[in-house]
N, C-alpha and C positions, 0 to 999 in steps of 0.2 A: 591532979590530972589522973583519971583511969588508965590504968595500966591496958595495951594492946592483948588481946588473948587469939592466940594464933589456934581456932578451933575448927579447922584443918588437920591440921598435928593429932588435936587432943580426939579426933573421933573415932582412931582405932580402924580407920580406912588402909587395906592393903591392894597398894595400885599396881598393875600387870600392862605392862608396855608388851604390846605384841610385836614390834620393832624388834624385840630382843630376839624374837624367834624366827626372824626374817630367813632365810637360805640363802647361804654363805656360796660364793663362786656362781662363774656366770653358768648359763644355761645355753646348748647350743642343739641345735637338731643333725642326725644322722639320717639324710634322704634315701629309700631305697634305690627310688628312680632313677638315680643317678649310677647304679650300676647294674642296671635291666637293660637289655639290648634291644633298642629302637624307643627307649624309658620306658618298655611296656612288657619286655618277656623276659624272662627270666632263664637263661642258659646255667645248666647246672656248672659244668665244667670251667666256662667263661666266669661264673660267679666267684665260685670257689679262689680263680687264679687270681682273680682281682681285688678279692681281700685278704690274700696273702703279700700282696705287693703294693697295698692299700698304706698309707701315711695315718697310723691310729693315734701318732705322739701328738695331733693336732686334740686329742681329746683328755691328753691327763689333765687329771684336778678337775677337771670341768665336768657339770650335770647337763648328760646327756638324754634325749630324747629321739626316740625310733621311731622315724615314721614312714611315710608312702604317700607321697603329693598326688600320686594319679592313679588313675581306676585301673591298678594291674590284677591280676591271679599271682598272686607269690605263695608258692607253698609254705605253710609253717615253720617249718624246719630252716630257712633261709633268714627269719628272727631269730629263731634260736644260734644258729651261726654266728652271727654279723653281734650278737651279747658274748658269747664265745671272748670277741677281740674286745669289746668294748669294757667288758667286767671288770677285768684285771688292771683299765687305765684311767677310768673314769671316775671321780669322786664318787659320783651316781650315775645308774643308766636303767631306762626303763624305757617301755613301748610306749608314743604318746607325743604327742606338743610340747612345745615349750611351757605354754602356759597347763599343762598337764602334768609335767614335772613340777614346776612351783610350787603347783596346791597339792599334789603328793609329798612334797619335802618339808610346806608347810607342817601339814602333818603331823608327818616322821616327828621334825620337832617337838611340835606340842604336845606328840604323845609321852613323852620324854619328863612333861611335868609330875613332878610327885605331890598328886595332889592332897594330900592326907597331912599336907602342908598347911593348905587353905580351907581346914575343919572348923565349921561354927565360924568363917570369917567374914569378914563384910568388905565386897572386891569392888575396885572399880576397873572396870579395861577400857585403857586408855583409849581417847578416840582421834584425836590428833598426832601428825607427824610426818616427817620427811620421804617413810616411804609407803609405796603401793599393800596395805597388808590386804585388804581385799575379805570377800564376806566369808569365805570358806575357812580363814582363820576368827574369826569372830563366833561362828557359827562353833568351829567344832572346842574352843575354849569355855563356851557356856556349856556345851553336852560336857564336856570333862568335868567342870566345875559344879554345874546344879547340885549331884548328889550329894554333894558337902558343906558345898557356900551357906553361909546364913542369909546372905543377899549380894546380888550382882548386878550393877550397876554400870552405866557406857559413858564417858565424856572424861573429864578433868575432877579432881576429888572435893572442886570448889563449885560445879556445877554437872550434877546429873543426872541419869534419865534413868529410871529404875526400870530392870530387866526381871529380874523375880528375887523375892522375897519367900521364905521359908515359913511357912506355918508352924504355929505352935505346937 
């Protein structure tokens, strides 16, 4: 009987679950509107008192995100404020959506790779999985990876779909 050859194993394939880079802690937003008077103007003094007496422990550990549901004029400086309280308790906090933080933390992440790891290698990134990873990590794992990869490849290491291949 022919002995089984697990040639999987033997092809020298290094596989990158982007799962791994998923962003850790939930995501929640900081509406401005919500402390504009009438949700539309912006009282300096009314502002100020209000985020001094504002509940910010609703935001430790958590990635935040600053935004403005409605078409107000808020001066600059009233983001920069409102980061002021947020900085210091928030995992993360930036201007921006939910899904705005995501794919910036996404990112953050993967910037995070050392890629000089995966020199001359032959990658595959993984395409299945439990969570949301979404194209913007897909996207910025091959800009990291091209200028080293020998070749990078999407799916499972037993089935897939060639992304680029390095010339000789």
């Amino acid at each position: 009987m022919d002995e089984i050859v697990n040639k999987v194993a033997q092809s020298g394939l290094e596989t990158i679950d982007l799962e791994g880079f998923y962003p850790n802690g939930d995501i929640v937003t900081f509406d401005m509107k919500d402390h504009l008077f009438m949700g539309l103007i912006l009282k300096e003094k009314d502002f100020r008192a209000a985020l001094q007496t504002y509940d910010w422990e609703q935001y430790r550990g958590k990635n935040v995100g600053l935004i403005c549901s409605v078409d107000a004029v808020i001066p600059l400086w009233a983001y920069m404020l409102v980061m002021t309280y947020l900085e210091p308790i928030a995992n993360y906090a930036a201007f921006g959506d939910a899904d705005f933080i995501y794919k910036t933390l996404y990112l953050k992440n993967l910037a995070a790779i050392d890629v000089s790891a995966y020199e001359d290698k032959r990658i595959v990134i993984k395409g299945c999985g439990d969570k949301r990873v979404g194209e913007v990590a897909y996207a910025e794992i091959t800009r990291l990876l091209r200028p080293v990869a020998k070749s990078i490849m999407y799916g499972e290491p037993c089935s897939t779909v060639p992304v680029y291949k390095k010339k000789s």
